[in-house]
C-alpha positions in Angstrom: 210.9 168.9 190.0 208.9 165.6 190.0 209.5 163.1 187.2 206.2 162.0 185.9 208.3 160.2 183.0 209.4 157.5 186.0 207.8 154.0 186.0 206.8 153.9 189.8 206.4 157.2 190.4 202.9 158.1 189.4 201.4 155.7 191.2 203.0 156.8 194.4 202.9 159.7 194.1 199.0 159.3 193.3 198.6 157.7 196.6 200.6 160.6 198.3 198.5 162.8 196.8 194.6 160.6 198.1 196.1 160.4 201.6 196.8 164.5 201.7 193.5 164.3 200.2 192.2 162.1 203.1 193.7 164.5 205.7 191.9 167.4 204.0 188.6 165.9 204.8 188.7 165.0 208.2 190.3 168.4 209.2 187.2 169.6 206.9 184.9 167.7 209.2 186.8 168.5 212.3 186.3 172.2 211.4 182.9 171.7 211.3 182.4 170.7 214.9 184.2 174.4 215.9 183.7 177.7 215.6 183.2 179.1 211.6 186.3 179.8 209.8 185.0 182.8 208.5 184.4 184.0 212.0 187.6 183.9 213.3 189.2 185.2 209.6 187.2 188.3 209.3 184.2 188.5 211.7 180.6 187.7 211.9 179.5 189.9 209.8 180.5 188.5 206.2 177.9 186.0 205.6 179.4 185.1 201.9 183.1 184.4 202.6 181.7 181.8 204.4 180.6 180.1 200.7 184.0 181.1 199.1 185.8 179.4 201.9 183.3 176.3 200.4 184.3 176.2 197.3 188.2 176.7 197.7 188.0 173.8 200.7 186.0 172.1 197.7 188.3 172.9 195.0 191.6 171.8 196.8 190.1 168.2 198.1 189.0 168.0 194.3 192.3 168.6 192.6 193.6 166.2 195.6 191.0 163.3 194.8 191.2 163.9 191.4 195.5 164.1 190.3 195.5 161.3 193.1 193.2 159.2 191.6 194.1 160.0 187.9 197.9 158.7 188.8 197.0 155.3 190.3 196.8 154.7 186.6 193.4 152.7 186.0 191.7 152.9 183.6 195.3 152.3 181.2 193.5 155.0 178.4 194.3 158.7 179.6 190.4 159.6 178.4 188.5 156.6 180.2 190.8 157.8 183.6 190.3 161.2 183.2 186.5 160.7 183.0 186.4 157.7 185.9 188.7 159.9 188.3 186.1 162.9 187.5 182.8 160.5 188.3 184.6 159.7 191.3 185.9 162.9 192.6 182.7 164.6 192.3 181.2 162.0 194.1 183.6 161.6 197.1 183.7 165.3 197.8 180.2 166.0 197.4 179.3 163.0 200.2 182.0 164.6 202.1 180.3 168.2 202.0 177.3 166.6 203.1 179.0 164.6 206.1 180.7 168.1 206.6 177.1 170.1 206.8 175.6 167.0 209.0 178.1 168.1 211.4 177.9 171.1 211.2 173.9 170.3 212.1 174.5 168.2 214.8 177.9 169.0 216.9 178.4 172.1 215.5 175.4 173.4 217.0 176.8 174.5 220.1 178.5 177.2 218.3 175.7 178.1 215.9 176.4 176.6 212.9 173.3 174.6 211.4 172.9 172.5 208.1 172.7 174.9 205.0 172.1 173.7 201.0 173.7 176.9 200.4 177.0 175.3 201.5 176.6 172.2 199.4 176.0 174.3 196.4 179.4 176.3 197.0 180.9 172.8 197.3 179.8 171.7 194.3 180.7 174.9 192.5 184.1 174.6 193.9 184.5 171.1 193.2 183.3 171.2 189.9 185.5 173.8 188.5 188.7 172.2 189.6 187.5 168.8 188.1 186.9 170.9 185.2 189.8 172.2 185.1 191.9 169.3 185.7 189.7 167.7 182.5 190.6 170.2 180.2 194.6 170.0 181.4 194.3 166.0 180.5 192.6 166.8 177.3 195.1 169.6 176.4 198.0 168.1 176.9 198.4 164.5 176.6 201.7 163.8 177.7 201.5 165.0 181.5 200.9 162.3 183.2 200.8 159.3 180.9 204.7 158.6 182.0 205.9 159.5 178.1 208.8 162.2 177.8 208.0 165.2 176.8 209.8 166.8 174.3 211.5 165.6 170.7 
């Protein structure tokens, strides 16, 4: 079990947690220049589990970007954080589903994949619900993650 309640470990393991985020993306983008997932998984003839795939891809880089972010520790007050890491994360993964779609447009083209706003919608969907999640968690419970012991 981690120890959020250590010193130095947030922050570390915040920047753990932005790098696995960072990797996430460019195998994101480097998926986009193939063949569709959803091809190979179940066959070219499920045109929405190509949008579910979206939003899960969305929802993971977001709960990456966002715990990373959040355990850097800046702002100091758990609220401002929570709301500056949200800002943020939103951001950051919806320029990466667009980077993602543009190529998709461009070098994924050879293996008919094209730009779609349908794709950037299921991004947003999935990257919106895990920030929203993640909100609620901070607002819920106010001792994970602010490095104070839980407990009596």
């Amino acid at each position: 079990m981690i120890a959020f309640n250590q010193p130095d470990c947030s922050p570390r393991l915040g920047f753990g947690l932005l790098l696995a985020g960072v990797a996430s993306g460019v195998l994101l983008l480097v998926e986009g220049a193939g063949r569709p997932m959803a091809a190979v998984l179940v066959g070219p003839d499920v045109s929405h589990f190509d949008k579910l795939l979206h939003a899960a891809a969305h929802a993971w880089l977001a709960t990456l970007f966002f715990l990373g972010s959040y355990l850097l520790g800046w702002p100091r007050a758990r609220l401002p954080r929570a709301a500056t890491c949200a800002t943020l994360t939103f951001t950051l993964t919806m320029l990466l589903g667009t980077a993602v779609e543009m190529v998709q447009a461009h070098v994924g083209a050879l293996h008919g994949r094209v730009f779609d706003f349908r794709d950037i919608a299921a991004d947003a969907l999935g990257s919106g619900l895990a920030i929203l999640f993640w909100l609620v968690v901070v607002w819920r419970v106010p001792r994970l993650y602010t490095g104070r012991k839980s407990g009596p």
